[in-house]
N, C-alpha and C positions, 0 to 999 in steps of 0.2 A: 504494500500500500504506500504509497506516495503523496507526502505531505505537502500542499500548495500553499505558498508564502503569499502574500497578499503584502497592498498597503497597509491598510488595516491594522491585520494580524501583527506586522511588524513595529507599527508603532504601538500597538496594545503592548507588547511587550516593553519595548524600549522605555516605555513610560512607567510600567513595572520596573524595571530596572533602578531607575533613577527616583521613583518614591521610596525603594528599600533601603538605596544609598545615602538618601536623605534620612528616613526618618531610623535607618541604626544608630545606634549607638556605640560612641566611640569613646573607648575611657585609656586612662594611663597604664592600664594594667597591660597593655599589649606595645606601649611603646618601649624603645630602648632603651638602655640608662644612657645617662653623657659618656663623652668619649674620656678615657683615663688622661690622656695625654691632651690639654688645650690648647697645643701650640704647634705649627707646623710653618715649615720653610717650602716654597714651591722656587722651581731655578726661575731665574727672569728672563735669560738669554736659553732657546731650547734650538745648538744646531743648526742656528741661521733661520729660525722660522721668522718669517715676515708680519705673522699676525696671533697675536698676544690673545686673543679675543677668549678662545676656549682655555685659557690659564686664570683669567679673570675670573670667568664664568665658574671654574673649578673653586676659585677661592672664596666666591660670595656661598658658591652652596657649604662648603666645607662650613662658612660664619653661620650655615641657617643649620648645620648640623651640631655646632654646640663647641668649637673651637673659636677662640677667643683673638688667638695670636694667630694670624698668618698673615706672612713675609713674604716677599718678593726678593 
């Protein structure tokens, strides 16, 4: 038997999807603790690369990850 996807169908679900994802519940008990270590050094110069952009981007996440220090 073969199952026919529809508009429909497909957003009836989607919309399920995204009301579960909203209305779970998300507590601390599933996140991680901080990192032991709050500080880190990233090189500045990587090999001649021309564009810094994805070093940056490495170091704002790392600050949204719970490291304090990070160097250039």
């Amino acid at each position: 038997m073969q199952i026919i996807q529809n508009r429909r169908r497909f957003l009836a679900g989607a919309a399920s999807a995204g009301a579960a994802g909203l209305i779970g519940t998300s507590t601390q008990a599933w996140a991680e603790p901080l990192p032991e270590t709050t500080s880190v050094r990233l090189p500045r110069y990587i090999g001649g690369a021309y564009c810094w952009a994805g070093l940056y981007l490495a170091g704002e996440m790392l600050r949204a990850e719970g490291f304090t220090d990070v160097r250039y």
